[in-house]
C-alpha positions as CSV (number, residue, x, y, z in Angstrom):
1,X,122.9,-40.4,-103.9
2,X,119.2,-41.2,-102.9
3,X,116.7,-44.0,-104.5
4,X,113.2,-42.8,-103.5
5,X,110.5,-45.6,-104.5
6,X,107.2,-44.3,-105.2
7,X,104.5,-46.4,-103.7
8,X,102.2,-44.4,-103.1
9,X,99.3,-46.0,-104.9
10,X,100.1,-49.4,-103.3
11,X,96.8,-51.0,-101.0
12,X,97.5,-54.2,-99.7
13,X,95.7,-57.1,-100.9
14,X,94.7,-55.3,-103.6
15,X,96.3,-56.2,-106.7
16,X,97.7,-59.7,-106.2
17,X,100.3,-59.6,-109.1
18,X,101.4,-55.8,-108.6
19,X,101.7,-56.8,-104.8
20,X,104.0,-59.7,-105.6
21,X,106.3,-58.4,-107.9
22,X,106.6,-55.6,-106.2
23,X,107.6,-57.4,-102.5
24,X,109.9,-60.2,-104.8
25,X,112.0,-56.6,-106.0
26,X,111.9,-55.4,-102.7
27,X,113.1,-58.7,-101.6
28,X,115.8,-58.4,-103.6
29,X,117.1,-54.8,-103.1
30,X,117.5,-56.2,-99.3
31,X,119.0,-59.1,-99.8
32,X,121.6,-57.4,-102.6
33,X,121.7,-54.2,-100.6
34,X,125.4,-54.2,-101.2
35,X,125.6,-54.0,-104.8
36,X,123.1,-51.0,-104.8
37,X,124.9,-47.2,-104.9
38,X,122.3,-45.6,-103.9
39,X,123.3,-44.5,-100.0
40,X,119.6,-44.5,-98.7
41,X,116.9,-46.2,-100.4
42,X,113.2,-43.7,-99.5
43,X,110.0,-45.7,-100.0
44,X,107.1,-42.9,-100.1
45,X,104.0,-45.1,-98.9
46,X,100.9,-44.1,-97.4
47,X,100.5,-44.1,-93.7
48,X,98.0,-47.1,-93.9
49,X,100.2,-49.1,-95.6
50,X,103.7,-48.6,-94.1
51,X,102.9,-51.3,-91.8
52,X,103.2,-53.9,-94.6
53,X,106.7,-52.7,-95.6
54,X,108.0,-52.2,-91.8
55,X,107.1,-55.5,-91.0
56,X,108.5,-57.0,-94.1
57,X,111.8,-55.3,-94.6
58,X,112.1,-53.6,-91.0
59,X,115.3,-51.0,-91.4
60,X,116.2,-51.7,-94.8
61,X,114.6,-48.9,-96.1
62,X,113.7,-45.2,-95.1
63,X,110.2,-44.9,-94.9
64,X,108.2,-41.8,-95.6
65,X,104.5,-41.9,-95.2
66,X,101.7,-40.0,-96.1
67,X,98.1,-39.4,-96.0
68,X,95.7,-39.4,-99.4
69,X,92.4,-40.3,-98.9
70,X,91.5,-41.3,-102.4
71,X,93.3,-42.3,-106.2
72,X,92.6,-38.4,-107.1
73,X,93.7,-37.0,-103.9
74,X,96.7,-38.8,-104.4
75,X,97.1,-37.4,-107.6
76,X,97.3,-34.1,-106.5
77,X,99.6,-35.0,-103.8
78,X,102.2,-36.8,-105.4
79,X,103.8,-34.7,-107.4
80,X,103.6,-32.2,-104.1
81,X,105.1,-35.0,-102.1
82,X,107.7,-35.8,-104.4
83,X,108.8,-32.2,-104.9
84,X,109.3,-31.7,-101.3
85,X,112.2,-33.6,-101.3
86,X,114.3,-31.5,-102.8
87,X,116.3,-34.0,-105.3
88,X,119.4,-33.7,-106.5
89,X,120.6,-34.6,-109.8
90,X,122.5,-37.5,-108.8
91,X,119.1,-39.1,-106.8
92,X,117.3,-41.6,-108.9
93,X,113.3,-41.7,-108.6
94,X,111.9,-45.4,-109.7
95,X,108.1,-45.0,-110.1
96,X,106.7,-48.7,-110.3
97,X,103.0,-48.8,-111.5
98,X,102.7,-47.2,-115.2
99,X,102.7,-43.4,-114.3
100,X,104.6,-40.6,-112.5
101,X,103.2,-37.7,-111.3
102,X,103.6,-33.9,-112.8
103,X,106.3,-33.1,-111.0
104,X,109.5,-30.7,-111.1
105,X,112.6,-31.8,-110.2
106,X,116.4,-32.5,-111.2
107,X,116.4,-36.2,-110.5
108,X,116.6,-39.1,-112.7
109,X,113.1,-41.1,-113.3
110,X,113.3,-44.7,-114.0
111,X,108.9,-45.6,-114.8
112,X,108.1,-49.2,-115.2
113,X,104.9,-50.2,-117.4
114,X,103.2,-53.3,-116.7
115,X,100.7,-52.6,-119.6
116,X,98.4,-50.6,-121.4
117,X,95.2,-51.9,-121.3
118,X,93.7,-48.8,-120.8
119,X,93.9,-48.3,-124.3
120,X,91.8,-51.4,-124.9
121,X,88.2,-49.8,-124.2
122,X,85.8,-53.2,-124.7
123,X,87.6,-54.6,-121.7
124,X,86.1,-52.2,-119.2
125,X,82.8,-51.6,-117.6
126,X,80.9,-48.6,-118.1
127,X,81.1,-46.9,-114.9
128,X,82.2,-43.0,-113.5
129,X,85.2,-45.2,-112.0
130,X,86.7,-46.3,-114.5
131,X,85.7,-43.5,-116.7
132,X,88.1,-41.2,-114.8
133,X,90.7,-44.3,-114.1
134,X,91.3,-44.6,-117.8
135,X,91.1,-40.5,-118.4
136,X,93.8,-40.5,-116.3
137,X,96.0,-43.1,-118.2
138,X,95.1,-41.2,-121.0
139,X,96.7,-38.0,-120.0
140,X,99.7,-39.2,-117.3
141,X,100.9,-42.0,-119.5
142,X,101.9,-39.8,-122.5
143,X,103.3,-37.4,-120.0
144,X,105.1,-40.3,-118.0
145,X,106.5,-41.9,-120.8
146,X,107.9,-38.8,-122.3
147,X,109.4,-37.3,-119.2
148,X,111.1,-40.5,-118.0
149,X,114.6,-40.9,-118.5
150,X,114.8,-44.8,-118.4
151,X,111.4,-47.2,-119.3
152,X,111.6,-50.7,-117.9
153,X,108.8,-52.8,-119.8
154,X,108.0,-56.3,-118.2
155,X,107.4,-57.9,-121.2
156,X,108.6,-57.7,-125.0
157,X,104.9,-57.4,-126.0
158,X,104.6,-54.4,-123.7
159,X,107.9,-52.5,-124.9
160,X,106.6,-53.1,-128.8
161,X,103.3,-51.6,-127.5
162,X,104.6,-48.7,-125.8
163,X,106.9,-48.4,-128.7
164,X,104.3,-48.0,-131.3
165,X,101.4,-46.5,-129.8
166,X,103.7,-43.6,-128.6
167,X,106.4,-43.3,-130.7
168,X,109.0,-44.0,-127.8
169,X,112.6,-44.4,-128.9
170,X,113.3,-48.4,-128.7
171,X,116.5,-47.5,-127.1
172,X,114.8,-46.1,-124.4
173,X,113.3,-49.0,-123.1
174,X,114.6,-51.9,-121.3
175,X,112.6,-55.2,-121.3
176,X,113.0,-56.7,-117.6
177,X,110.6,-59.6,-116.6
178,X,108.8,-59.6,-112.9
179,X,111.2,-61.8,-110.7
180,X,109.8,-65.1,-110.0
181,X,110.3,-66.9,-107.2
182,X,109.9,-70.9,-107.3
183,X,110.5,-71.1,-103.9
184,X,107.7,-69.7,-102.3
185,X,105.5,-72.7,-102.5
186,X,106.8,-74.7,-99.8
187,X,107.0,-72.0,-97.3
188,X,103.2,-71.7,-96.4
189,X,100.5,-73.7,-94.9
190,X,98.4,-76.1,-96.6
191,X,94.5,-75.0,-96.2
192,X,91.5,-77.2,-96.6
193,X,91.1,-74.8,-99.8
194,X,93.6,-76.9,-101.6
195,X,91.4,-79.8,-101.3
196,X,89.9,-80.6,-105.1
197,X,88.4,-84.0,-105.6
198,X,88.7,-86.1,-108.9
199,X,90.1,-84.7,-112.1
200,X,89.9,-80.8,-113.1
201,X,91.1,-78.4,-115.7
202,X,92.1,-75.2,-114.0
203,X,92.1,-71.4,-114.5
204,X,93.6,-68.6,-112.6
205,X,91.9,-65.7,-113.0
206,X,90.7,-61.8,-112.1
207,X,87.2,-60.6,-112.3
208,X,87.9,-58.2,-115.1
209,X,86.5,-58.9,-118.1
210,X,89.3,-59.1,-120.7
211,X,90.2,-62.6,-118.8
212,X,87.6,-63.7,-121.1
213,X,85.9,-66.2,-118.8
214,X,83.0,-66.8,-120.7
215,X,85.1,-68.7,-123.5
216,X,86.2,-71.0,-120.7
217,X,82.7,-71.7,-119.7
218,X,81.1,-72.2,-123.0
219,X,84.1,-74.7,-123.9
220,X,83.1,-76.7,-120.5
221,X,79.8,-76.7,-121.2
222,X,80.5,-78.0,-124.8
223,X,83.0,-80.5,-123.2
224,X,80.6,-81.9,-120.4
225,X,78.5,-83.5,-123.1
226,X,81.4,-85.8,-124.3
227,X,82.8,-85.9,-120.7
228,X,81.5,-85.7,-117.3
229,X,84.7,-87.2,-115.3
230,X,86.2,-83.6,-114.9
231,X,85.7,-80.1,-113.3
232,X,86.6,-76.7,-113.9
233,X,88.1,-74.7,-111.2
234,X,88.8,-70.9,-111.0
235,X,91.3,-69.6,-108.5
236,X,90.4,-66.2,-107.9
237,X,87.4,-63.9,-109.2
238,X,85.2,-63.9,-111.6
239,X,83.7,-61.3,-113.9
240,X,79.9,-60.2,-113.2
241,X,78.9,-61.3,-117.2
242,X,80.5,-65.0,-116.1
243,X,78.7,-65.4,-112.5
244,X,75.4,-64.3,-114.8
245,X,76.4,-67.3,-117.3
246,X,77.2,-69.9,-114.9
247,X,73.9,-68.8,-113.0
248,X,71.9,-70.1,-116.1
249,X,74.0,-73.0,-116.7
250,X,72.3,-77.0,-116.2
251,X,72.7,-78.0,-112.9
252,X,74.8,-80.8,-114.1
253,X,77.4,-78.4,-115.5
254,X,76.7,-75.7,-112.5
255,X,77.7,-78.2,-110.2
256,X,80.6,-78.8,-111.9
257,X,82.8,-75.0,-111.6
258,X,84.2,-74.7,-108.3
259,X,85.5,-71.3,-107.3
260,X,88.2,-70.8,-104.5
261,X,90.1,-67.5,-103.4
262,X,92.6,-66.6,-100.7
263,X,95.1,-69.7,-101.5
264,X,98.6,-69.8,-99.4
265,X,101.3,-70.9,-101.9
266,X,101.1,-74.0,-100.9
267,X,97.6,-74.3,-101.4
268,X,98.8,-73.2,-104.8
269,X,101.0,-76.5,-105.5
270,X,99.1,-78.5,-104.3
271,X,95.9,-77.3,-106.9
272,X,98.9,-77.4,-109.7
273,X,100.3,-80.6,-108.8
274,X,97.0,-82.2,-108.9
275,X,95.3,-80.6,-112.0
276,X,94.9,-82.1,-115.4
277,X,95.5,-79.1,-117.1
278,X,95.8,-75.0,-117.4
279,X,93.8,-72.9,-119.1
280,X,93.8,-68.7,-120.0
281,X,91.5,-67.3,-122.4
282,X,92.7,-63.9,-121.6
283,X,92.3,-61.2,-124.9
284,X,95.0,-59.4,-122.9
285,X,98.1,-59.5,-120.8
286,X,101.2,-57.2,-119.9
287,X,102.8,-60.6,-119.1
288,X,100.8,-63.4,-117.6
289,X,102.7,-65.3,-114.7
290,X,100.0,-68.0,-114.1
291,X,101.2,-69.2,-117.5
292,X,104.8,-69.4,-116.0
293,X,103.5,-71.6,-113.1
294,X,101.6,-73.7,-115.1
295,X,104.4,-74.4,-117.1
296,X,106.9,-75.1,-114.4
297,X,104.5,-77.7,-113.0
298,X,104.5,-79.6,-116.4
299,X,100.2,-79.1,-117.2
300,X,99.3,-79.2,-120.7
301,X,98.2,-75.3,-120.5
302,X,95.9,-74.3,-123.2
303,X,96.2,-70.6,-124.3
304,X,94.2,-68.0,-126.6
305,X,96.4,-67.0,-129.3
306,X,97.8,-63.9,-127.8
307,X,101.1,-62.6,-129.1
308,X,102.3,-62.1,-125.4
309,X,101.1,-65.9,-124.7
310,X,103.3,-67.0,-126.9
311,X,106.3,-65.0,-125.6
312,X,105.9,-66.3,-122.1
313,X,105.3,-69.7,-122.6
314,X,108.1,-69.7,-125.0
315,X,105.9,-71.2,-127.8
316,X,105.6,-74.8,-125.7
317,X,101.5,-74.5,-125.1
318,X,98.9,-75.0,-127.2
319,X,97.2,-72.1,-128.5
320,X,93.5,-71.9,-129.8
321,X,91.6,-68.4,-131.2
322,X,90.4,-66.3,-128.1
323,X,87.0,-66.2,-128.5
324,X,86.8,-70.3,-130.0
325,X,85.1,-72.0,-127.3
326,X,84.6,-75.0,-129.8
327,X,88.7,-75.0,-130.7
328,X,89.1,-74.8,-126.5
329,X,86.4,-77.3,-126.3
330,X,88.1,-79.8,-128.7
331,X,91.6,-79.5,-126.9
332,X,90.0,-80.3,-123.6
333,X,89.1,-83.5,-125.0
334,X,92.2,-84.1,-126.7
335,X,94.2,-83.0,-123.3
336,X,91.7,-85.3,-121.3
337,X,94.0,-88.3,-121.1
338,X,97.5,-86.8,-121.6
339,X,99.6,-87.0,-118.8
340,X,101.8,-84.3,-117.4
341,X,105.2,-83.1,-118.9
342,X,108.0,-83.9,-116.6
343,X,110.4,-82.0,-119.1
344,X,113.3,-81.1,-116.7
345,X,114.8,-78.7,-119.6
346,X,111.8,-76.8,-119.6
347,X,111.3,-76.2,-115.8
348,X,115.3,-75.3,-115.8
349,X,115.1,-72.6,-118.7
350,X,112.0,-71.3,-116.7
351,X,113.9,-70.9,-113.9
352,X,117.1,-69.4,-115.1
353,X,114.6,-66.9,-117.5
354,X,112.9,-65.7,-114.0
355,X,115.7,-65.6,-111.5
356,X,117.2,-63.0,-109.8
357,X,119.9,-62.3,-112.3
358,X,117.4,-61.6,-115.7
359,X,115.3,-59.5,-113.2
360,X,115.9,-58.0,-109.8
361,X,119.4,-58.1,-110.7
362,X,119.5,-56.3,-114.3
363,X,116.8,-53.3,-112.1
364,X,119.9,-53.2,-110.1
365,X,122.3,-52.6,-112.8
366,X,120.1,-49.9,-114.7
367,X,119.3,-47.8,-111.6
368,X,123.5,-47.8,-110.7
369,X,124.0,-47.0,-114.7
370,X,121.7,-44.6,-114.9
């Protein structure tokens, strides 16, 4: 019996949550190697990328690598690719980003679904790209989700989506959540990007615009004329509309919103450890681990009222209507003197809800099952 991973549409550095689950399962099926049936385990990467996994997992895994020289070349391919190698019934194919190719053969299909915000139209620019990107969704999703034998949903929110938009037997799908690991933050280097003077309410974002940075900004600006002691940081990227809002923003509020990318993880603690609280005004999530982190490092974390906000926070933030910058506004000022929560309870049912045995390990168990 074969496992072949299809990873075909991975590019390094390019998603920074798809990259990190995906590397924390890989992790995992290495370092539980034993408890997987699976005789061989067959990554299909591209040839560009195969250096990533070689030098992470070394011999673990038998690699197979391939050439596509664009999203709808690899299209084409896949399906090609995958029905190459001639798979038997017994061989289990785990396909890990939303969609599986059209593709004929006797093997077992496992498809994991982050989310499907294709669907949600307002959240994306008008442009050929993503024109075609959602086009596709919109055909191979249907398709994937129909031809899969097993769906692993990271999220509750994104099973009940999948559930009712396609009229997918509940049964059918298995809510797993990404592996998390707490670990990770004391085994990089500190950076001179971790450096953050004075007090700061923080946001870790995307430049996509359903992460609804514009609410953030209009709630700072409100805030700033009742408080001037704090700033507002962004790890990460911005969407154009926001870099056009703070671009006509006072100086005095401007000078105020620092934006830093490329963090190590223990950049990453240190800019936790030292905020005054968490912020996401996100109008959409598949699951949302900044919420997780923000959490386990005890900052009041301030959260549009999103039903998958409340799932993975538990129902222990605070919660204000996504598109309220006066509500948001109003709890920065009531957050501005409250000191962090030290609740060990909390930080321990975050752990045990993320660790290896409610994720990597329960993939395990499916794919032998199955």
């Amino acid at each position: 019996m074969k496992l072949v991973v299809d990873l075909l549409g991975f590019e390094y550095g390019k998603s920074y949550g798809f990259q990190e689950y995906l590397f924390n399962l890989l992790d995992d099926f290495c370092k539980y190697r034993d408890k997987i049936l699976a005789k061989r385990i067959v990554l299909l990467v591209q040839s560009s990328q195969s250096k990533y996994f070689r030098e992470r997992f070394g011999d673990v895994f038998v690699y197979k690598c391939f050439t596509c020289s664009s999203l709808f070349s690899r299209i084409f391919k896949e399906g090609q690719i995958i029905g190459g190698l001639k798979l038997e019934q017994q061989d289990i194919l785990l396909f890990v980003g939303n969609t599986m190719p059209i593709v004929n053969t006797k093997a077992k299909k496992v498809l994991v679904v982050h989310d499907l915000l294709f669907r949600h139209g307002a959240f994306f620019s008008k442009t050929p790209y993503y024109y075609l990107f959602r086009l596709h969704r919109y055909f191979y999703i249907p398709y994937s989700l129909a031809k899969a034998d097993k769906i692993i949903a990271i999220s509750n929110f994104t099973k009940n989506e999948i559930s009712k938009a396609y009229n997918v037997p509940e049964e059918k799908i298995e809510t797993i959540y990404n592996y998390f690991n707490f670990d990770k933050y004391d085994k990089d280097k500190l950076t001179e990007k971790s450096v953050i003077h004075g007090k700061y309410i923080l946001c870790v974002c995307a430049n996509y615009k359903h992460k609804n940075h514009i609410t953030v900004l209009k709630a700072f600006e409100q805030f700033c004329k009742v408080n001037k002691d704090f700033n507002l940081v962004f790890i990460g990227s911005l969407s154009s509309d926001a870099y056009d809002f703070i671009r006509q923003l006072d100086s005095s509020v401007k000078n105020k919103i620092l934006i830093r990318q490329h963090l190590t993880n223990a950049d990453m603690k240190k800019v936790y450890t030292n905020a005054s609280m968490f912020v996401s005004a996100s109008l959409y999530e598949g699951l949302g681990m900044p919420v997780v982190e923000a959490l386990y490092f005890g900052l009041p974390t301030l959260l549009s009222d999103i039903s998958i906000h409340h799932e993975v926070s538990m129902d222990m933030a605070q919660y204000f209507p996504s598109l309220s910058y006066e509500v948001l506004s109003e709890l920065f000022v009531e957050n501005a003197t409250h000191r962090k929560n030290n609740d060990t309870v909390l930080k321990s049912t975050l752990i045990k809800l993320y660790d290896k045995d409610n994720t990597s390990m329960r993939y395990i168990n499916l794919l032998n099952h199955i």
